[in-house]
C-alpha positions in Angstrom: -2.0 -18.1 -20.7 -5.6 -17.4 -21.7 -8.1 -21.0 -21.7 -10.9 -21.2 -23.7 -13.2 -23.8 -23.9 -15.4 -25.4 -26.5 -17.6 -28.1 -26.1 -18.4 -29.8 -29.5 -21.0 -32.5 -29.6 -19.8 -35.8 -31.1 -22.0 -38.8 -32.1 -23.4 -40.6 -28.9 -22.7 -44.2 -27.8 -24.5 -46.8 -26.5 -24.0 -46.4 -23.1 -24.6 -42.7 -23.2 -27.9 -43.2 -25.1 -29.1 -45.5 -21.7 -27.6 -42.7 -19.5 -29.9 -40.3 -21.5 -27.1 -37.7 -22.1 -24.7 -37.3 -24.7 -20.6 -37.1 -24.6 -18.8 -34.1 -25.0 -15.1 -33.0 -26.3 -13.6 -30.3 -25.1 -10.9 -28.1 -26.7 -8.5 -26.2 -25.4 -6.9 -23.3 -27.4 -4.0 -21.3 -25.7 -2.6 -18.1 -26.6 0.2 -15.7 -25.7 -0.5 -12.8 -23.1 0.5 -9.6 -24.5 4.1 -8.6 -23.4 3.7 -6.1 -20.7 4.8 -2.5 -21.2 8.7 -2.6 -19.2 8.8 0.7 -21.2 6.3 2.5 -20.0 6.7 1.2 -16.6 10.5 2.4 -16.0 9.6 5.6 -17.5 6.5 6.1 -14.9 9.0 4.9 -12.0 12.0 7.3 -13.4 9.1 10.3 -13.6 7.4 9.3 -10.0 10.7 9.4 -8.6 12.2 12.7 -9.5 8.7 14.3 -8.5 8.8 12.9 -5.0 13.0 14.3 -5.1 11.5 17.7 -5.7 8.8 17.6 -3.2 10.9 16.0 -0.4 13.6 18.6 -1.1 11.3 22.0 -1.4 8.8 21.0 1.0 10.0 23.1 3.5 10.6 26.5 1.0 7.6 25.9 -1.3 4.5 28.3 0.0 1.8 26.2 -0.9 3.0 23.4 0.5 3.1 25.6 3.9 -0.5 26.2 3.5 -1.7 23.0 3.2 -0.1 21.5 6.1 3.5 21.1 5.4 5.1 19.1 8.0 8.6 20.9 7.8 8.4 24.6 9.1 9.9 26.9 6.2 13.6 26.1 5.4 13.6 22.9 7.2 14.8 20.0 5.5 14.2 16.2 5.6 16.1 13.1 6.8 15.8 12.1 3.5 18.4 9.2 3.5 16.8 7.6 6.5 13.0 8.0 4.9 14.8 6.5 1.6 16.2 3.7 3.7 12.9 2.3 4.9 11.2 3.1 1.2 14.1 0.7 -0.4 13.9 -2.0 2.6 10.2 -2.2 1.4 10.8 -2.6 -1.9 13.6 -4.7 -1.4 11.7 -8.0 1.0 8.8 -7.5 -2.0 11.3 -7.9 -4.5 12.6 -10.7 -2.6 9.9 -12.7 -2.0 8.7 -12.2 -5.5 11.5 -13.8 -6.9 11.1 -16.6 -4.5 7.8 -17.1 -5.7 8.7 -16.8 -9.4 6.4 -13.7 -9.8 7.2 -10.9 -12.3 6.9 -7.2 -10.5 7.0 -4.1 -12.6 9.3 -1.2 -11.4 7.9 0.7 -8.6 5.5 3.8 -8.7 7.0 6.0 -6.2 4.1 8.8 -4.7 4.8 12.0 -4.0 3.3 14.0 -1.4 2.8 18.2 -0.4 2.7 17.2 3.3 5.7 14.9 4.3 7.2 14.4 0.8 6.9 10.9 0.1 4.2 8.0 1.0 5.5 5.2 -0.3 5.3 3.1 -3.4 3.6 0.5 -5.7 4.5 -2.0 -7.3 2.5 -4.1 -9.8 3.0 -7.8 -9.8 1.9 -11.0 -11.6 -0.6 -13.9 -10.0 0.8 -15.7 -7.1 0.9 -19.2 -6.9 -2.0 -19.5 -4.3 -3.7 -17.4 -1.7 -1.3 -18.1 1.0 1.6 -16.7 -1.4 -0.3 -13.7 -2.2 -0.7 -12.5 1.5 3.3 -13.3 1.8 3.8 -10.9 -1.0 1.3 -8.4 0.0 2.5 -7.8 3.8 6.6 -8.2 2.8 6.8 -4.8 1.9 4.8 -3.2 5.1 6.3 -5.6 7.3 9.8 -4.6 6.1 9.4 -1.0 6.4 7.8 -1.4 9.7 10.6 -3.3 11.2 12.7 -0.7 10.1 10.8 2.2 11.4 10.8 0.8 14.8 14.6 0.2 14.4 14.7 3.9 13.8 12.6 5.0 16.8 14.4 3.0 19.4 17.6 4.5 17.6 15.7 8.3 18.7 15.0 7.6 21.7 18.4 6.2 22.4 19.6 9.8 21.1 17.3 11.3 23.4 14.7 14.6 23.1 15.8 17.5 20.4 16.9 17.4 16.7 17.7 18.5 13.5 13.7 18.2 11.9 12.2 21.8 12.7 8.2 20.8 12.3 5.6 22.6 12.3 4.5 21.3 15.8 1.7 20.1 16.7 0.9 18.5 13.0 -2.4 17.9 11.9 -1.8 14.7 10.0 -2.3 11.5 11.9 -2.4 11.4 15.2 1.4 9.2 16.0 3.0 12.5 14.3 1.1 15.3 16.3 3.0 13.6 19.6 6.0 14.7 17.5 8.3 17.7 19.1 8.7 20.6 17.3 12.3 20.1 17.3 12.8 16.6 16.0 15.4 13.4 16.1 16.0 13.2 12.4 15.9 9.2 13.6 12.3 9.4 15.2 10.9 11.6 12.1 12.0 8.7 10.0 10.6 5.9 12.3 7.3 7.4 12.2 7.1 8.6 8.7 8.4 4.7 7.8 5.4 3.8 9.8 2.7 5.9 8.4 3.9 4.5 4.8 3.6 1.2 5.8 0.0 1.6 7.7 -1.0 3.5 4.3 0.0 0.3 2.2 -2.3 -1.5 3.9 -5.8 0.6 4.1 -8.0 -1.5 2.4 -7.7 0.4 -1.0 -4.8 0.0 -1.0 -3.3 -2.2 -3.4 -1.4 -4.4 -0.9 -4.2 -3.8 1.9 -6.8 -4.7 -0.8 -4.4 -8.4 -1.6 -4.1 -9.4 2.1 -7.7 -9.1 2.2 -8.6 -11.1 -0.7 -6.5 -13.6 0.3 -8.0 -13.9 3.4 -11.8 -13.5 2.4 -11.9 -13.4 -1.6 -12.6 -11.4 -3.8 -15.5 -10.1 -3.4 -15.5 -9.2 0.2 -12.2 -7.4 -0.4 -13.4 -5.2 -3.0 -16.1 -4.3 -1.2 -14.4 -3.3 1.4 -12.1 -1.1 -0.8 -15.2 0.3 -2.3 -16.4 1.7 1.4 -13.2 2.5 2.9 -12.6 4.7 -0.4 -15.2 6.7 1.0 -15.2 6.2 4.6 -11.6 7.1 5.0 -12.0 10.9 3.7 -15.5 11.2 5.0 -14.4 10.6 9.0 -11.4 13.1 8.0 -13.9 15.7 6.4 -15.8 15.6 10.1 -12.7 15.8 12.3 -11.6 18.9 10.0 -14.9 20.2 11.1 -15.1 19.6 14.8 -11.2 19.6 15.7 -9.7 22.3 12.8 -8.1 22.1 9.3 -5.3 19.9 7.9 -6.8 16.2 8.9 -8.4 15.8 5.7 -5.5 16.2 3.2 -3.3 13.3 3.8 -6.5 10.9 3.0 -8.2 12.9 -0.2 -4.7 13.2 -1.3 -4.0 9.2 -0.8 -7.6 8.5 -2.3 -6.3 10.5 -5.7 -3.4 8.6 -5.7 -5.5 5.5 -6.1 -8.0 6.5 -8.2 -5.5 7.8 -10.8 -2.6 5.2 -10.8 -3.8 1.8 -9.4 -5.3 -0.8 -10.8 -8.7 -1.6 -9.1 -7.8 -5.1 -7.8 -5.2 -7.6 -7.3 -4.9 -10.5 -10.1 -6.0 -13.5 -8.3 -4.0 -15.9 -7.2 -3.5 -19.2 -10.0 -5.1 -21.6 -7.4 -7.1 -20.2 -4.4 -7.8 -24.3 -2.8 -5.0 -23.8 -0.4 -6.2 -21.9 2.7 -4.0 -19.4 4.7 -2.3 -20.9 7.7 -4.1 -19.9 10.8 -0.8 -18.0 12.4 -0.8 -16.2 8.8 -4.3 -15.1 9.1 -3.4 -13.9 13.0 -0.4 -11.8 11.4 -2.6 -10.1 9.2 -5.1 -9.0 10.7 -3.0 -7.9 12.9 -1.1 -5.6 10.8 -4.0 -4.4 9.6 -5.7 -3.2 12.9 -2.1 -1.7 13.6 -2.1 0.3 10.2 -5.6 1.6 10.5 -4.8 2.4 14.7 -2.2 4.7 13.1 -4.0 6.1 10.4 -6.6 7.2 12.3 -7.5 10.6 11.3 -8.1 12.4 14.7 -6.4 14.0 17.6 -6.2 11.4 20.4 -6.6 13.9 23.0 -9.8 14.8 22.0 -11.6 11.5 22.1 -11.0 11.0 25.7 
């Protein structure tokens, strides 16, 4: 609901003559919020999904792609029911703790992507009850794909070296996938691409990067930090392009469209933001954060050393 308030003078009394200041009334008018568009929503989600089907099944035969640092090497193919997995599990504990919290969330927006097919998803919600509920929500969904991943990797190395994923090796992406063999565990590919969704959910322009962060320091300080790591993110790609070679700078101009166009630019605050985050929440966090931006980070490790 939408409160608006009105203060009407009314006659003073006595005792508010003495005080020098006058009562006041206040009204309170209260009015629907218009339906959201379900519509439009399942039609975006029903779009954004068969584009990342047809990315994630011709990236490896699509020229293009190949030029602008495909990860697949031509006629290669993805693991994509393992990559799917960890997408759903994500959706799925958001979904989850959604519910739990009695928040409405709007199909999810799956993105599409030229180098590994798919990056993830998002999903717009409703208010949370309070700022502890809001970081809940925001890190369900990374958490849940990142337990996941790490599932998947043990389950690669337990498989041992050599695969099925034919990449084109050494890839100049983040720096987690250029350890990656050219010859590939389907299992391991679909640890560390579950990983680099989950680090790229929670950049701080990200939409669920951008929620733990309010939560955590408001408003304010969280969209200012969106605001510069919109630009910081692309800028420290642009200079490793520029010392180390191409490709580093097209997964995060890429991720930045993707925001720009089809985000909104902040979370909706929480309906009470009194209650503060539990100290062992606020370690979690910033945790996950400092693991997601480790992994993102757009440089060759080899060369900093």
């Amino acid at each position: 609901v939408l409160a608006r308030l009105r203060r009407v003078e009314v006659a003073p009394r006595a005792r508010s003559v003495a005080l020098g200041r006058g009562p006041a009334e206040y009204e309170v008018f209260v009015t629907d919020v218009p339906a959201e568009r379900t519509d439009l929503a399942v039609f975006l989600f029903c779009f954004s999904l068969a584009a990342t089907a047809v990315c994630m099944a011709a990236l490896g035969s699509i020229p293009v792609f190949q030029a602008i640092g495909c990860a697949l090497r031509p006629g290669a193919a993805l693991p994509y029911g393992a990559v799917l997995a960890v997408l759903a599990a994500g959706q799925a504990a958001r979904w989850a703790v959604a519910k739990a919290q009695g928040v409405t969330i709007q199909p999810p927006l799956v993105l599409p992507s030229p180098q590994v097919g798919v990056l993830g998803s998002f999903s717009i919600s409703g208010p949370s009850p309070s700022r502890p509920a809001m970081l809940a929500l925001a890190l369900a969904g990374p958490a849940a794909m990142a337990l996941v991943s790490l599932a998947l990797l043990a389950a690669g190395a337990l498989a041992g070296p050599g695969g099925e994923v034919a990449l084109n090796a050494p890839l100049s992406i983040t720096w987690p996938l250029q350890q990656l063999p050219a010859d590939c565990s389907p299992w391991t590919w679909a640890g560390a691409h579950g990983l680099l969704m989950a680090s790229l959910a929670l950049l701080p322009h990200s939409p669920d990067g951008q929620a733990v962060l309010q939560s955590l320091h408001g408003r304010r300080a969280a969209g200012n930090l969106a605001e510069n790591a919109t630009y910081l993110y692309p800028l420290v790609a642009l200079v490793c392009t520029a010392v180390v070679g191409p490709g580093w700078s097209i997964l995060p101009f890429w991720w930045a469209w993707l925001l720009i166009n089809f985000t909104p630019s902040a979370p909706p605050l929480p309906r009470e933001e009194v209650t503060e985050v539990p100290v062992a929440a606020r370690a979690a966090a910033y945790l996950a954060l400092a693991s997601s931006w480790i992994y993102l980070y757009p440089w060759p490790v080899g060369t900093l050393f």
